[in-house]
C-alpha positions in Angstrom: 24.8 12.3 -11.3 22.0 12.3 -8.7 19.1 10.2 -8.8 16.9 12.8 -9.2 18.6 14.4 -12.4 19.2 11.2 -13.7 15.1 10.9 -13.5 14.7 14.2 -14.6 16.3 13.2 -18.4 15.1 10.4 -18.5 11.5 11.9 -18.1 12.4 14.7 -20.6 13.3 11.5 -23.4 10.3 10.2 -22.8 8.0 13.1 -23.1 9.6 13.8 -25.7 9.1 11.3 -27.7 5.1 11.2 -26.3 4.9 15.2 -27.6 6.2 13.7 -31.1 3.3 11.2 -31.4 1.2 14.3 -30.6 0.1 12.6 -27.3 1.6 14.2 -24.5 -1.9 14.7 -23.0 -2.6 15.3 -19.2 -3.6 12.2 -18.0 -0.6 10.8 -20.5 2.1 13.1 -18.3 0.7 11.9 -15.1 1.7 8.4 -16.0 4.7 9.2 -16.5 5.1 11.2 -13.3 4.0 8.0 -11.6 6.5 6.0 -13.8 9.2 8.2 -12.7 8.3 8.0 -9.0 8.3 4.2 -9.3 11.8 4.5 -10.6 13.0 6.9 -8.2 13.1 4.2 -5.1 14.7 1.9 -8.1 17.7 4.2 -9.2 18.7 4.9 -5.2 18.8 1.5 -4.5 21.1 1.0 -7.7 23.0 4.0 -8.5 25.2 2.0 -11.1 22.0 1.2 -13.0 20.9 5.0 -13.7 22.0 4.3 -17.6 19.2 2.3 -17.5 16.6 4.5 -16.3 15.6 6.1 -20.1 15.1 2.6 -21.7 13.7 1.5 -18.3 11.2 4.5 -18.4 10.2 4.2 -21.7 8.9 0.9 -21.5 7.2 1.5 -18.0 5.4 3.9 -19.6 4.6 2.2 -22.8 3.7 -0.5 -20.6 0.9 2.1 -18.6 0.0 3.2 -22.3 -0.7 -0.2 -23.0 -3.2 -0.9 -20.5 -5.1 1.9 -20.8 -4.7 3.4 -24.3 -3.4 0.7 -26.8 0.5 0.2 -28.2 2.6 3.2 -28.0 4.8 4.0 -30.2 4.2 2.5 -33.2 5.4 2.3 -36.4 3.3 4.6 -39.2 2.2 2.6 -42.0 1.9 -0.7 -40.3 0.9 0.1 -37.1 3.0 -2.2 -35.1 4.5 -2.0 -31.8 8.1 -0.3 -31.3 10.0 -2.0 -28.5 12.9 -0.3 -26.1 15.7 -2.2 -27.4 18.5 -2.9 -25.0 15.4 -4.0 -22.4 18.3 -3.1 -19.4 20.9 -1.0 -21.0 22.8 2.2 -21.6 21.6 4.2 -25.3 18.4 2.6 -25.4 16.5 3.1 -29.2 13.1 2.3 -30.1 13.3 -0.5 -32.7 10.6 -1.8 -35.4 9.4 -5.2 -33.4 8.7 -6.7 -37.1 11.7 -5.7 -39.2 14.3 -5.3 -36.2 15.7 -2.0 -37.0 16.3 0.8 -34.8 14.1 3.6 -35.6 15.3 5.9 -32.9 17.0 6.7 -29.6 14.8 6.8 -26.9 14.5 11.0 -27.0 14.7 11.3 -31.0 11.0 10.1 -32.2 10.8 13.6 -33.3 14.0 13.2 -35.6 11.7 10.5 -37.3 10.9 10.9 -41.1 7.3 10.2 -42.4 8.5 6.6 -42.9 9.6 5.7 -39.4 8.0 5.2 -36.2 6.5 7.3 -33.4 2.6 8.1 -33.9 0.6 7.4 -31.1 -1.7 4.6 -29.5 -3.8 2.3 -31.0 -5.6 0.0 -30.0 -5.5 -3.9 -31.2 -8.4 -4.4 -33.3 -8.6 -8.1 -32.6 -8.5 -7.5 -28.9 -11.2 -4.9 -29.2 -13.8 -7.5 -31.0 -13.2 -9.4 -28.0 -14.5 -7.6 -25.9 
């Protein structure tokens, strides 16, 4: 598969897991656009890593999300962090960073019932007091 195609899939995963936490906003997509032009350079260099690029996505762009929004995905009820679990890997899945388990492959937030994972950012309350 092509780089570019390999991008494009990835970028649809990860939109559409940001459409099921109802925040595939604008300024939400362009991070992602600029996630996926990051990776671009990245998968031509290493066209046996494009397995990776979903998982790799993912947490660029949770990463972006981070810094400007708050932790993205998260788990409903608790409202702790999902992590891309393999970090460099091939079927990557969003799993619960406090119990472990997989919630979802990267894609499949939407799949979620009402008791898994996949609403949208939040901020840390303790980091906002501290500033």
């Amino acid at each position: 598969m092509e780089p570019e195609q390999t991008l494009h899939m990835a970028r649809a995963l990860v939109l559409a897991d940001l459409s099921a936490g109802d925040v595939a906003r604008a300024d939400v997509v362009s991070l992602v656009e600029d996630a996926v032009a990051h990776r671009l350079w990245w998968v031509e260099q290493w066209p046996e890593g494009s397995e990776f690029v979903a998982g790799l996505l993912a947490q660029d762009v949770q990463d972006a999300l981070l810094e400007r929004y708050g932790r993205c995905p998260v788990c409903v009820g608790d409202l702790h962090a999902l992590e891309v679990e393999p970090e460099l890997g091939a079927d990557p899945h969003w799993v619960c960073a406090k119990t472990t388990v997989a919630v979802a492959r990267v894609g499949a937030l939407g799949s979620v019932g009402s008791g898994g994972g996949g609403r949208g950012p939040t901020r840390d309350r303790e980091a906002e007091d501290e500033h």
